[in-house]
MDAnalysis code that builds the backbone (N, CA, C; Angstrom):
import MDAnalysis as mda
import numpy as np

u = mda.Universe.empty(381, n_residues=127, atom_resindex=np.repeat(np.arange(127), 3), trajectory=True)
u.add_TopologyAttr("name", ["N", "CA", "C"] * 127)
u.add_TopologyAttr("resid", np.arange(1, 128))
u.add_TopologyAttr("resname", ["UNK", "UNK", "UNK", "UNK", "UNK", "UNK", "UNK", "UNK", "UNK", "UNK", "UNK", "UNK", "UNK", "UNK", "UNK", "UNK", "UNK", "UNK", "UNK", "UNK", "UNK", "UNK", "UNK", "UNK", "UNK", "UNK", "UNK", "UNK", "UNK", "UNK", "UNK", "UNK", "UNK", "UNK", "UNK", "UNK", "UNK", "UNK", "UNK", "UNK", "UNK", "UNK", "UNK", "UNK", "UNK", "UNK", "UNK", "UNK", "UNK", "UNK", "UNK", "UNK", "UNK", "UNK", "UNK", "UNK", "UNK", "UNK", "UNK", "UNK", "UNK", "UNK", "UNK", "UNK", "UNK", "UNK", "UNK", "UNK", "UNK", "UNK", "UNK", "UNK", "UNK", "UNK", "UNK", "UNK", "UNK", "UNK", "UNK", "UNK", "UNK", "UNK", "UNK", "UNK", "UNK", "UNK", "UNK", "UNK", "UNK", "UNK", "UNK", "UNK", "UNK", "UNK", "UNK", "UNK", "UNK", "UNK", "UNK", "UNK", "UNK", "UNK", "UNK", "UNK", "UNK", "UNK", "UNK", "UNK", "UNK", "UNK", "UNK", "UNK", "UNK", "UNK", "UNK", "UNK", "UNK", "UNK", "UNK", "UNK", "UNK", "UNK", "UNK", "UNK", "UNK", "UNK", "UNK"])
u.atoms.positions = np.array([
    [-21.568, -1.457, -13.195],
    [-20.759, -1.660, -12.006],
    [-21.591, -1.349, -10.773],
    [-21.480, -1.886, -9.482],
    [-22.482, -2.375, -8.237],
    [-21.073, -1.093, -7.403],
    [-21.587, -0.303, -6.973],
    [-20.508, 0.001, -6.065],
    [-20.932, 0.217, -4.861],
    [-20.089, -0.791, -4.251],
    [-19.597, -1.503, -2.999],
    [-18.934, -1.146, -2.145],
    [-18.389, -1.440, -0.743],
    [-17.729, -1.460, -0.122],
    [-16.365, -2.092, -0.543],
    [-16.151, -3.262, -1.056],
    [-14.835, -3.584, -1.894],
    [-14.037, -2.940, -3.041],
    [-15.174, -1.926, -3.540],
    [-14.750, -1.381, -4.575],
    [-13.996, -0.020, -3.987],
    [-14.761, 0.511, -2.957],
    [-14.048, 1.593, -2.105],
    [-12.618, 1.033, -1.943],
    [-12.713, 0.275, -1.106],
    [-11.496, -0.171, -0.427],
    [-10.203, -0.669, -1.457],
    [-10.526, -1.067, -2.487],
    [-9.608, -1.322, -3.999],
    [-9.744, 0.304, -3.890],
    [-10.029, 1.216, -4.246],
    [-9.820, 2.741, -4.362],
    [-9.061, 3.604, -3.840],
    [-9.238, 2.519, -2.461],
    [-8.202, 3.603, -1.338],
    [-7.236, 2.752, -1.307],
    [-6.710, 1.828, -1.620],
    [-5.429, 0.887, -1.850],
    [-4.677, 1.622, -2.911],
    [-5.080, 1.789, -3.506],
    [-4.664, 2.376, -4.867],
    [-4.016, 3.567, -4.505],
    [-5.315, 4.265, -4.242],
    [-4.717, 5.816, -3.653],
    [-3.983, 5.725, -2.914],
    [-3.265, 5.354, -2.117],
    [-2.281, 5.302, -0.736],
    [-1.114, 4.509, -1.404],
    [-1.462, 3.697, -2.331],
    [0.187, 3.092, -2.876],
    [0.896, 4.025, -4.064],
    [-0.121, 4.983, -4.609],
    [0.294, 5.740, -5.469],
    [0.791, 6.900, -4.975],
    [0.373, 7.434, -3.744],
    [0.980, 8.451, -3.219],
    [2.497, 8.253, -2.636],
    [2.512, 6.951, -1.930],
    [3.801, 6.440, -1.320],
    [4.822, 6.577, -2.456],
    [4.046, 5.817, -4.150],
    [5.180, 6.043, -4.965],
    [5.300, 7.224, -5.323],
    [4.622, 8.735, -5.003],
    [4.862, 9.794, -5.499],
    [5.901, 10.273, -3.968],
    [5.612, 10.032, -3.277],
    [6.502, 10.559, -2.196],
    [8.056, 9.674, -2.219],
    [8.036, 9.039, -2.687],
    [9.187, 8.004, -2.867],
    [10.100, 8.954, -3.426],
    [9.235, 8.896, -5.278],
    [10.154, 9.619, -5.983],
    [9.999, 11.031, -5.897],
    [9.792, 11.605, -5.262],
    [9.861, 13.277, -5.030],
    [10.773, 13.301, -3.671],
    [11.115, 12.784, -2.583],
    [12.149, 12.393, -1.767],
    [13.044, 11.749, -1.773],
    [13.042, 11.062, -2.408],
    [14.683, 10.188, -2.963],
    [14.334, 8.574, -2.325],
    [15.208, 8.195, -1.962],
    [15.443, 6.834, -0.786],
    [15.172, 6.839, 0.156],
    [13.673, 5.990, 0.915],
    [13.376, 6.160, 2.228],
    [13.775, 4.876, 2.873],
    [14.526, 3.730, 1.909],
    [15.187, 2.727, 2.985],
    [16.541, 1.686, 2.260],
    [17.071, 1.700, 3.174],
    [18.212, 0.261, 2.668],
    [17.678, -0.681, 1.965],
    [16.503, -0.881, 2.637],
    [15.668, -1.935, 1.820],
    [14.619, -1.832, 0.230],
    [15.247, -1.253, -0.149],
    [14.342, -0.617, -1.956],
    [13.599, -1.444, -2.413],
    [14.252, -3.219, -2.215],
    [13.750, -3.407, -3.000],
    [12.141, -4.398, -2.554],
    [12.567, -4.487, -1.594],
    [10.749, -4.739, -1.062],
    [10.059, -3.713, -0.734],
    [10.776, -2.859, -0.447],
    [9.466, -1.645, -0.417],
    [9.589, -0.985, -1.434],
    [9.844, -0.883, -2.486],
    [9.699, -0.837, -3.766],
    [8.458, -1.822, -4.497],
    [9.226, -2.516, -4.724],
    [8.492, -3.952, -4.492],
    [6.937, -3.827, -4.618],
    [6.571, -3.759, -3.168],
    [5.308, -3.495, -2.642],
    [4.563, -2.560, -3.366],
    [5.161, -1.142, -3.117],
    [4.623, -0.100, -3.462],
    [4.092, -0.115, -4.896],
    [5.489, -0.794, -5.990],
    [4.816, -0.656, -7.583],
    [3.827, -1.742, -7.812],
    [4.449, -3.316, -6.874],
    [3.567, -4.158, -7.366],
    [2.297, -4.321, -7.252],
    [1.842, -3.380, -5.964],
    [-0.026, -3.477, -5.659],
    [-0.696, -2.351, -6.467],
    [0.632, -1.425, -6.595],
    [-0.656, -0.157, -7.134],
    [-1.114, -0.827, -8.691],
    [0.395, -1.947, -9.107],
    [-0.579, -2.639, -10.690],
    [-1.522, -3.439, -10.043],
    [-1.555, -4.548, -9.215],
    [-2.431, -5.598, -8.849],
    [-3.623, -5.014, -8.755],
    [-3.638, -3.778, -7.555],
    [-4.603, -2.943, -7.636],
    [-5.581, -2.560, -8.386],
    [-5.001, -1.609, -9.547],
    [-5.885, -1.279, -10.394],
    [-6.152, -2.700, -11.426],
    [-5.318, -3.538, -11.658],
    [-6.217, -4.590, -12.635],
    [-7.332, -5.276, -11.710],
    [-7.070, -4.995, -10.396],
    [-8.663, -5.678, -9.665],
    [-9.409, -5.157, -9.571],
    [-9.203, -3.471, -9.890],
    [-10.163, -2.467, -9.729],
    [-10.970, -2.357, -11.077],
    [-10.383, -2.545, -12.013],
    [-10.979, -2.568, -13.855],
    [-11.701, -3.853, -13.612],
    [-11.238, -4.601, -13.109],
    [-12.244, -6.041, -13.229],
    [-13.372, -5.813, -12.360],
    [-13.635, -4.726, -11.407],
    [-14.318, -4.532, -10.790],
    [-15.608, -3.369, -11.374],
    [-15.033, -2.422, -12.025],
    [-15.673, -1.524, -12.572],
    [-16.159, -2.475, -14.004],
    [-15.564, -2.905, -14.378],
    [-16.239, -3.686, -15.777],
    [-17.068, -5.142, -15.401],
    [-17.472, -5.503, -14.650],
    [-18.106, -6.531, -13.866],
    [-17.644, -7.707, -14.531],
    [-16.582, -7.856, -14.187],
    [-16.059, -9.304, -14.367],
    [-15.638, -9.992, -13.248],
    [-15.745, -11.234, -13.790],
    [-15.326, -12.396, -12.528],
    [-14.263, -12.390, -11.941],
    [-14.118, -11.264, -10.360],
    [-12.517, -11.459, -9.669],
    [-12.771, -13.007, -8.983],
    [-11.896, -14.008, -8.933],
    [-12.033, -14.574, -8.447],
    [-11.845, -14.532, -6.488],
    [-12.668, -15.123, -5.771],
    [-12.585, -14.721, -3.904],
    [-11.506, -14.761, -3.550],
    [-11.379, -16.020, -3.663],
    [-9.951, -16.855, -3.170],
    [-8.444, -16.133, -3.491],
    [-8.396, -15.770, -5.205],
    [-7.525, -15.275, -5.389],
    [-7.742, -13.547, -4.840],
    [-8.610, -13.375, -5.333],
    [-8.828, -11.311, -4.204],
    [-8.102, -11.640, -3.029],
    [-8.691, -12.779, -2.476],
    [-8.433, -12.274, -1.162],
    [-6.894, -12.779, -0.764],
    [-6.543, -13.758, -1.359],
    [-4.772, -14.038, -1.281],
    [-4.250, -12.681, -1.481],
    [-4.273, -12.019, -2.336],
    [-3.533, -10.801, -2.888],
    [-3.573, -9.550, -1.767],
    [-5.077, -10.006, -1.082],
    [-5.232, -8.728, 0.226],
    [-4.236, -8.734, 1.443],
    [-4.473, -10.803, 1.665],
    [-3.531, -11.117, 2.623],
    [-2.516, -10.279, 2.226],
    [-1.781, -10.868, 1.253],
    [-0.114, -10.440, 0.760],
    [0.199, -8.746, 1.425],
    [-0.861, -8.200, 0.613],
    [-0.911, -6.783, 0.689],
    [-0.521, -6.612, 2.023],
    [-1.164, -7.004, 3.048],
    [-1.309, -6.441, 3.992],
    [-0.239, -6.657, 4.910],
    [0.549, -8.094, 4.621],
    [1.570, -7.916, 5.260],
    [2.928, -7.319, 4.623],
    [2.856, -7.257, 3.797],
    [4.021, -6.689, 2.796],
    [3.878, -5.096, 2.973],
    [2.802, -4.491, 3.577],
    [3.135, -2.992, 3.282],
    [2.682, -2.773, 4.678],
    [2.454, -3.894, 5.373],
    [2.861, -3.322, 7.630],
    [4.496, -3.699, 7.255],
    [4.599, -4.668, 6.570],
    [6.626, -4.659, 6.656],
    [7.052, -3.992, 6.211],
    [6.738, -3.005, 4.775],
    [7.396, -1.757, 4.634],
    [7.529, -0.571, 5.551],
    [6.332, -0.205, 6.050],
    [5.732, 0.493, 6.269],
    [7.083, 0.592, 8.006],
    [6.850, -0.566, 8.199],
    [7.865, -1.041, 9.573],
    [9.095, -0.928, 9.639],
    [9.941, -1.036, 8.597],
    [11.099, -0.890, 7.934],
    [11.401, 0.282, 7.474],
    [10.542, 1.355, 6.743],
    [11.093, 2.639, 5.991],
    [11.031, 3.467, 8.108],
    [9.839, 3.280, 9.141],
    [9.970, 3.960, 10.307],
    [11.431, 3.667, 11.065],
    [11.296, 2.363, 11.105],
    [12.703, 1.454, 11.955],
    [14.052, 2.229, 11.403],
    [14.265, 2.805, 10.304],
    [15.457, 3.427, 9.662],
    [15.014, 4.996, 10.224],
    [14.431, 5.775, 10.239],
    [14.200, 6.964, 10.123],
    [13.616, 7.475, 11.739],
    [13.111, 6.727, 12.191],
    [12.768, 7.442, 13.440],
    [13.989, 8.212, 14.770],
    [14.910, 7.667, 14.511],
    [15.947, 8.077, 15.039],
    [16.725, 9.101, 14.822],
    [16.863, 9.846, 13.373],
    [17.223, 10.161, 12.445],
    [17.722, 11.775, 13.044],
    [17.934, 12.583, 13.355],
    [18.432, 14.258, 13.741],
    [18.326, 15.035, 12.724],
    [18.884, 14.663, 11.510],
    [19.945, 15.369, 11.286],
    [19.376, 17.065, 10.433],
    [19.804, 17.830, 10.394],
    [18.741, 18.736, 10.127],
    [18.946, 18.673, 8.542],
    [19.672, 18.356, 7.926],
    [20.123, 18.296, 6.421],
    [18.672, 17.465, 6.157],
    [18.515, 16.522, 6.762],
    [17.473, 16.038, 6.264],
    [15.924, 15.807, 6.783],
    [15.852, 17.282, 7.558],
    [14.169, 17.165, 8.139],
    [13.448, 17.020, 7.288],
    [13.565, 17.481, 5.946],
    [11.829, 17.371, 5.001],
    [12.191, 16.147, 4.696],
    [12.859, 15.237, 4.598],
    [13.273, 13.653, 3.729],
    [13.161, 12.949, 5.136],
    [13.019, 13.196, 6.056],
    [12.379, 12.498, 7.414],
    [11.196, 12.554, 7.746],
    [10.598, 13.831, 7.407],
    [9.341, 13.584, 7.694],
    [8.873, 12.903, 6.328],
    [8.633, 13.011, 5.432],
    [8.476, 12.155, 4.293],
    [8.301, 11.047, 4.249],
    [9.581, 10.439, 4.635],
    [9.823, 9.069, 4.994],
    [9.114, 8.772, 5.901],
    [8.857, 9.693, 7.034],
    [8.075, 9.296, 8.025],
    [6.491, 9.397, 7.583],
    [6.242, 10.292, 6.717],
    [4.600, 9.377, 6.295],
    [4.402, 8.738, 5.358],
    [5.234, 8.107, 4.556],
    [4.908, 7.046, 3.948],
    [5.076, 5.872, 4.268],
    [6.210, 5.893, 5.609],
    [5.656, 4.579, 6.287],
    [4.749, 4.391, 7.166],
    [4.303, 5.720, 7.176],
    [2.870, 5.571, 8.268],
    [1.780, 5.284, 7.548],
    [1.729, 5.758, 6.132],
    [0.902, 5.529, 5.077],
    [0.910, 3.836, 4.355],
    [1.897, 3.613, 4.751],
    [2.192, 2.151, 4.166],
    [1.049, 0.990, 5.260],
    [1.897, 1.193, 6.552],
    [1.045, 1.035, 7.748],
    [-0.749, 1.125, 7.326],
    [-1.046, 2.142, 6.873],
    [-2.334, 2.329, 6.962],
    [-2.931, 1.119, 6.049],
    [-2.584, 1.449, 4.630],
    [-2.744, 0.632, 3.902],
    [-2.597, -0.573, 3.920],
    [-1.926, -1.430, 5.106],
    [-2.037, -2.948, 5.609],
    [-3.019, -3.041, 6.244],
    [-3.536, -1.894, 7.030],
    [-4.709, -1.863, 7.359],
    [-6.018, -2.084, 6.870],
    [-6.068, -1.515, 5.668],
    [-6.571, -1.326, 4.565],
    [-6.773, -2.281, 3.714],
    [-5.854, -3.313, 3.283],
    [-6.260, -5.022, 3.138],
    [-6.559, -5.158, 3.910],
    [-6.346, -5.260, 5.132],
    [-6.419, -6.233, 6.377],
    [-8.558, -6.146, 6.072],
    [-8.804, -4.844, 5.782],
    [-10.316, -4.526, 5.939],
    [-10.914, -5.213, 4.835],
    [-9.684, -5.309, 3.581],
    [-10.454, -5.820, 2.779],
    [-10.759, -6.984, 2.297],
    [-9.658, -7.954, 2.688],
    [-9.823, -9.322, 3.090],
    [-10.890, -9.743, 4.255],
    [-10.993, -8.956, 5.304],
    [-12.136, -9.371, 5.685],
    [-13.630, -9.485, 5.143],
    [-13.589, -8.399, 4.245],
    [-15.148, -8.159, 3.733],
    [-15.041, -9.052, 2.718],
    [-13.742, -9.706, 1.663],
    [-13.853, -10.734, 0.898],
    [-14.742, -12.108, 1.168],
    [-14.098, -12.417, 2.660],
    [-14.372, -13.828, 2.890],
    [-15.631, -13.118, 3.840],
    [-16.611, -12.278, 4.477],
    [-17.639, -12.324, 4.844],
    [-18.779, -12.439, 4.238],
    [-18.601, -11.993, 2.922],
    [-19.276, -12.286, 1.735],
    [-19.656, -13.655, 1.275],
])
C-alpha cells in the first residue's frame, strides 16, 4: 500500500462518520430528520471503509466512481450537518444542555466532513 494523501483523507472520513454514529447513539435523536442523517452517517462510514480496504490492499478503486461517492458525501453530510444545527441551535432548554451540545457537534462534525470530501474529490480528479 502507497500512502497518500487520499488514503488520509478516506481515514479521516471514516473517523468523523464513526464518531457522529457514536455520538448519535450515546445521545439519542439529534433530528426529525433520522432518516437521512442516519442515512449518511451509516452509509459512508460502510462506503468508506470498503474504499479504504481497496485502498490498503492495492486494488483498482475506480476515479470516476471514488470520486461520485465524494461528491455525494459531501453534499449529503453539509445537509445533515445543516439540518441536525437548523433544529438545535435555538434550543434553551436546560433538560437538555448535554443533548444540545452534542447535537451541536455532530453537526458541526458532519459539516466538517463535507468538507472533507469536498478535499477529497478534489485531489481525485487532480490526479
Amino acid at each position: 500500500m502507497q500512502f497518500n494523501n487520499r488514503v488520509l483523507l478516506k481515514i479521516l472520513e471514516l473517523v468523523i462518520a464513526i464518531v457522529c454514529i457514536v455520538l448519535w447513539e450515546t445521545s439519542g435523536n439529534f433530528s426529525n430528520n433520522a432518516l437521512i442523517v442516519c442515512g449518511t452517517m451509516g452509509g459512508f462510514a460502510v462506503i468508506c471503509g470498503v474504499i479504504l480496504i481497496g485502498h490498503v490492499i492495492n486494488s483498482v478503486v475506480e476515479k470516476r466512481i471514488n470520486g461520485l461517492f465524494s461528491i455525494i458525501g459531501c453534499v449529503l453530510f453539509v445537509i445533515s450537518g445543516a439540518l441536525i444545527i437548523d433544529q438545535w441551535h435555538d434550543r434553551s432548554d436546560l433538560l437538555f444542555k448535554e443533548s444540545k451540545r452534542n447535537a451541536l457537534a455532530a453537526g458541526s462534525l458532519m459539516i466538517i466532513n463535507g468538507a472533507v470530501f469536498l478535499m477529497d474529490t478534489i485531489s481525485i480528479f487532480r490526479t
